[in-house]
C-alpha positions in Angstrom: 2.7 -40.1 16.2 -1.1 -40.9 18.4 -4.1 -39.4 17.8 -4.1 -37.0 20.2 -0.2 -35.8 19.2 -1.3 -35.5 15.4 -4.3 -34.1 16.1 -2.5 -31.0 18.1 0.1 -30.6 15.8 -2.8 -29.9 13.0 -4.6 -27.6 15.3 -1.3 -25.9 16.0 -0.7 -25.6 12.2 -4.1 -24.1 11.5 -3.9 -21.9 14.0 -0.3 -20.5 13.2 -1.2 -20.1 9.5 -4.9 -18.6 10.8 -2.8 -15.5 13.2 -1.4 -14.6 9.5 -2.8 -12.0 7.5 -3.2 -12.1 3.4 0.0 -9.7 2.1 -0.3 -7.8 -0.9 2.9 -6.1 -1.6 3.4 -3.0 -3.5 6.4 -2.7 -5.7 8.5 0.5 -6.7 9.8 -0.3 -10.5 11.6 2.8 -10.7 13.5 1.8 -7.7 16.3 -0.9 -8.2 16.0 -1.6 -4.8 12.4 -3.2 -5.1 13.5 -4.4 -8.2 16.4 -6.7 -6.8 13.9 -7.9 -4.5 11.4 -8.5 -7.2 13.9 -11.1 -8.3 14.9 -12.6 -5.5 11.5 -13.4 -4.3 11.9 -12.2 -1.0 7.9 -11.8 -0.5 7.0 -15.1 -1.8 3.8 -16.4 -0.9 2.7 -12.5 -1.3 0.3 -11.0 -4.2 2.7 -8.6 -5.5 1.9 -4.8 -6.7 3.8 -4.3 -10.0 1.8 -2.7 -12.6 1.9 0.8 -12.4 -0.3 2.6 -14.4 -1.4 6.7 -14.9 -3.8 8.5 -15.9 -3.1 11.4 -18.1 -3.4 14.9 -17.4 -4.8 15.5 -19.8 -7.7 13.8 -20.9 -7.4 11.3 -18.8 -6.4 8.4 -21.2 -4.5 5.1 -18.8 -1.4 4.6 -19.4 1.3 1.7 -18.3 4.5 4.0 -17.5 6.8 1.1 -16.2 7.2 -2.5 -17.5 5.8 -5.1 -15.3 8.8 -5.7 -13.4 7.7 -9.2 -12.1 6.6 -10.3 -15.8 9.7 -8.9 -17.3 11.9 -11.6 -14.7 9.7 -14.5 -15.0 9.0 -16.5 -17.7 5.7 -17.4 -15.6 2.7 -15.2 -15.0 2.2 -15.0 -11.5 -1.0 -13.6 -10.0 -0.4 -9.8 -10.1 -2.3 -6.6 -9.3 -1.6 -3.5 -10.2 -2.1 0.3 -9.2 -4.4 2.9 -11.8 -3.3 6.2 -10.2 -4.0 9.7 -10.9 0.1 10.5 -10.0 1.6 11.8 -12.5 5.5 13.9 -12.6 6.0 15.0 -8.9 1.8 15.0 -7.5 -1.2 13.7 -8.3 -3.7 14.8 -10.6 -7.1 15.4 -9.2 -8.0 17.3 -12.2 -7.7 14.0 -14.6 -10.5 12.4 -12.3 -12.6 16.4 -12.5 -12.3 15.6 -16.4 -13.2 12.1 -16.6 -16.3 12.5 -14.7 -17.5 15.7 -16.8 -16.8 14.1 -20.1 -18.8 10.8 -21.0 -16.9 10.1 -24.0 -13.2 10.2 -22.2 -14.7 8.6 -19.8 -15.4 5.1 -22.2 -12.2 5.8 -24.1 -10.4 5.4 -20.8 -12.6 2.6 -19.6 -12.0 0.8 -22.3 -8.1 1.2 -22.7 -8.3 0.2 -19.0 -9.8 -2.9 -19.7 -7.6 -3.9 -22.6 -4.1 -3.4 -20.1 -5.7 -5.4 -17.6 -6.6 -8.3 -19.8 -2.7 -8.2 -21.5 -1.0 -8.5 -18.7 -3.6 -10.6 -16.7 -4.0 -8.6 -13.8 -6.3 -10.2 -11.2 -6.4 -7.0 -9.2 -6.5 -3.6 -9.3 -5.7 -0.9 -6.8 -7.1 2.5 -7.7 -5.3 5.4 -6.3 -6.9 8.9 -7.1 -5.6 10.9 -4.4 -5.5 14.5 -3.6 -9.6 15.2 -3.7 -12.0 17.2 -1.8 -15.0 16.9 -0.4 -16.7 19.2 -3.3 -15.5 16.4 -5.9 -17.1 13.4 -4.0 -19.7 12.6 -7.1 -17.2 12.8 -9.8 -14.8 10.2 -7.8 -18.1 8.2 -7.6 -18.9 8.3 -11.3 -14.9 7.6 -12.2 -14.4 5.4 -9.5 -17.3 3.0 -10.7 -16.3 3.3 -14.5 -12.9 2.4 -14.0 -14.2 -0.1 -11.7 -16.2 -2.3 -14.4 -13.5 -1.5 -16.7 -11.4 -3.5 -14.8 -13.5 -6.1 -13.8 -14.4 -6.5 -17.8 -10.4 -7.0 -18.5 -10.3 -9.8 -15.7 -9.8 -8.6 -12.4 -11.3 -10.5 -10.0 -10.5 -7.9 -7.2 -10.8 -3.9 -7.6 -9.7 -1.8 -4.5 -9.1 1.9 -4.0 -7.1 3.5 -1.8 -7.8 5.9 0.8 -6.1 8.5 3.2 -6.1 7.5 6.5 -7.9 10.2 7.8 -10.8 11.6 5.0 -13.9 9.3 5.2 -15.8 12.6 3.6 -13.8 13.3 0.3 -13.7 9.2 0.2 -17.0 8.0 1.9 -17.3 4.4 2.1 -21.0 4.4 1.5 -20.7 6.0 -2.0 -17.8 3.5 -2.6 -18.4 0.7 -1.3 -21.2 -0.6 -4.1 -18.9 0.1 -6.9 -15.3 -1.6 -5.2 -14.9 -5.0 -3.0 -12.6 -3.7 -0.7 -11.2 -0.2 1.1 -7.5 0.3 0.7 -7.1 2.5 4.0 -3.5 3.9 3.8 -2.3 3.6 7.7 1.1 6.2 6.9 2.3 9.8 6.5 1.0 10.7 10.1 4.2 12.5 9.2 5.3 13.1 5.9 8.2 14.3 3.9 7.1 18.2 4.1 6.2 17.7 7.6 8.2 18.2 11.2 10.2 15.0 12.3 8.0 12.2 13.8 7.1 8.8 13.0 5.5 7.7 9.8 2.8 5.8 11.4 2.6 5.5 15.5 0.9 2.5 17.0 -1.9 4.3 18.2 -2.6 6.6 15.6 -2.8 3.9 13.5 -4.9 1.3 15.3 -7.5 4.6 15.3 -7.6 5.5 11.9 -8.3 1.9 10.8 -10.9 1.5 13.1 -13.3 4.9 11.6 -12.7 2.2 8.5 -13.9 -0.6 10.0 -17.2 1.0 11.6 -17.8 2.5 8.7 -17.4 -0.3 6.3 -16.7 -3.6 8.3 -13.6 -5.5 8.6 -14.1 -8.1 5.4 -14.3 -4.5 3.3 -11.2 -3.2 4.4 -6.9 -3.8 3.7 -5.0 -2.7 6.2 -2.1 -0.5 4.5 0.9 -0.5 6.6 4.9 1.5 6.1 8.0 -0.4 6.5 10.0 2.6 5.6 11.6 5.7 7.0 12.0 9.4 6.4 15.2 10.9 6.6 14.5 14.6 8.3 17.7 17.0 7.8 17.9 20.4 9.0 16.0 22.8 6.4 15.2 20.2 4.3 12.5 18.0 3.3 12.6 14.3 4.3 14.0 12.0 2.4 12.3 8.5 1.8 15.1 5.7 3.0 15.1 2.5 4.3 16.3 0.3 6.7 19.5 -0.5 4.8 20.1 3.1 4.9 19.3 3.7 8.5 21.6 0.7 9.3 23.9 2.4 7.2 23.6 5.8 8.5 24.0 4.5 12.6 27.4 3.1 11.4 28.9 6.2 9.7 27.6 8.5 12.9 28.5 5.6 15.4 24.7 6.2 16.9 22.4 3.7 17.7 19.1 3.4 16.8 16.2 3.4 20.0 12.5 3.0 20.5 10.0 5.4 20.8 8.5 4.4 23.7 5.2 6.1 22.9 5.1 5.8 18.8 6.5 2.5 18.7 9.0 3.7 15.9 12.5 2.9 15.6 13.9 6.1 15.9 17.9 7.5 15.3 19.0 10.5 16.3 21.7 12.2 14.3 22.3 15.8 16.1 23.0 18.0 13.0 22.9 15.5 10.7 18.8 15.0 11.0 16.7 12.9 12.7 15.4 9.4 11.0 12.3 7.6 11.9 11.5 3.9 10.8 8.6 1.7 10.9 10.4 -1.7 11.2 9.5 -5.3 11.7 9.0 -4.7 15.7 6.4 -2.1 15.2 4.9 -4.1 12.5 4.2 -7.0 14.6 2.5 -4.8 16.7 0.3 -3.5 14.0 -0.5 -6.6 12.7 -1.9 -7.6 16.5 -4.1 -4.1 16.4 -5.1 -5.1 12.8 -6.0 -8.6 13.8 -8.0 -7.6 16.8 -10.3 -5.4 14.7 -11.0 -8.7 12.5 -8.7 -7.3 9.5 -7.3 -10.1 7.5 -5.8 -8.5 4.4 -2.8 -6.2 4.7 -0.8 -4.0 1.8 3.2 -3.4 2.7 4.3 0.0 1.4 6.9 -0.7 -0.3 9.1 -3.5 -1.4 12.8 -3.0 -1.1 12.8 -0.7 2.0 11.9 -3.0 4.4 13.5 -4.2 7.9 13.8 -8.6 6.6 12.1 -9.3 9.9 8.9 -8.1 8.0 8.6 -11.4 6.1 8.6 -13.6 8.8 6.2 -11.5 10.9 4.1 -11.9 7.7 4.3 -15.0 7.3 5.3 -14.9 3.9 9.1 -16.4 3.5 
């Protein structure tokens, strides 16, 4: 090969890997679905999501609820993050964070167990997702937010996110959080949601919007770029059910429907008549994303979740 052949082949390489985003992947080890793909690597070349642990009720104490899936299939320790969350049962717990912040001494006790589970298992990251808070509780997320922070941090981990709706820079502002995490975890989904009317979980637009009150606020080197590759199931009278795209490919053969485009959301969309009404974010509408996330110089992105995704994800990503 000449010079000038070798040398465009090199650029070409640099560039193709440069157009790809870094993937964290979030697991579901409750879900056998994510866990068969846990184990057959399908996201390699991904950080993977498979910690999962609470915080109770109660007092606030952490608590790993699921073994490590990827640990418990590997005789390797892999880099791994994992997610401190106030869900706990069937919601989350804003309460937990309201008692952590008022109480000093829970507040060390669960600082300090936090720091011991992230040193066990080696974590190099932690997500933290303490979800369901208002405006009126913005200085105790502060307080708990930076304790469980440095916790972290003391037990290893090199990187400490938390997660964010969408749509609330007040109850979350960036400002306040930013000193005491590295990066914004803004979760780009549930523009329509299980108890919601039928629609797509995250339009092209509405997305490419949301993330960019993220970026002004807090720049694009502070921010991950959370994006759905799953669907909601919407039957009449019911709340939607969380399915993927083995389901939807499942469901267009037993009703002999196909599965369109939204022209305007960008959403894979199948229509069932009585049966419900599905919508999917699938590999298509992720490669769109990823060309909205890029052109707001976003170069992290978080897949929700592992095992309901359309395969084309991985190669969009990069990642297989």
């Amino acid at each position: 090969m000449g010079r000038r052949a070798l040398a465009a082949a090199v650029f070409a390489f640099a560039t193709a890997c440069a157009s790809h985003p870094r993937v964290w992947v979030f697991t579901a080890p409750w879900d056998a679905r994510s866990n068969t793909a846990v184990v057959r690597d399908v996201a390699r070349g991904a950080t993977l999501i498979t910690g999962w642990i609470a915080l109770d009720t109660l007092g606030g104490l952490p608590e790993a609820l699921f073994p490590d899936t990827l640990r418990s299939t590997r005789g390797e320790r892999p880099a791994r993050f994992t997610i401190v969350s106030s869900y706990r049962g069937d919601r989350f717990h804003p309460e937990a964070v309201r008692r952590l912040a008022a109480d000093p001494v829970a507040r060390s006790r669960a600082a300090d167990e936090l720091a011991r589970l992230v040193a066990e298992e080696r974590y190099e990251g932690v997500v933290l997702d303490l979800e369901a808070l208002a405006v009126a509780d913005t200085a105790d997320l502060t307080v708990v937010v930076g304790a469980l922070a440095a916790a972290a941090r003391r037990g290893g981990a090199k990187d400490v996110s938390i997660a964010v709706p969408a749509y609330d820079t007040a109850a979350y502002p960036p400002r306040l959080l930013l000193p005491r995490v590295d990066r914004l975890l803004v979760m780009l989904y549930d523009q329509h949601w299980a108890g919601s009317e039928p629609g797509p979980v995250a339009a092209r637009g509405w997305a490419a919007e949301q993330l960019s009150t993220w970026v002004a606020a807090a720049g694009a080197d502070r921010v991950v770029a959370a994006l759905p590759v799953y669907a909601y199931h919407w039957k009449p009278g019911s709340p939607g059910e969380t399915v993927g795209w083995d389901e939807l490919q499942a469901l267009a053969r037993q009703s002999g429907r196909e599965a369109g485009r939204d022209s305007i959301s960008g959403a894979l969309r199948l229509q069932l008549g009585d049966s419900g009404d599905v919508w999917l974010s699938d590999g298509p509408l992720l490669a769109e994303n990823l060309r909205d996330v890029r052109a707001q110089g976003v170069r992290t992105v978080a897949i929700w979740r592992l095992g309901l995704e359309d395969p084309a994800v991985w190669r969009i990503l990069g990642v297989k």
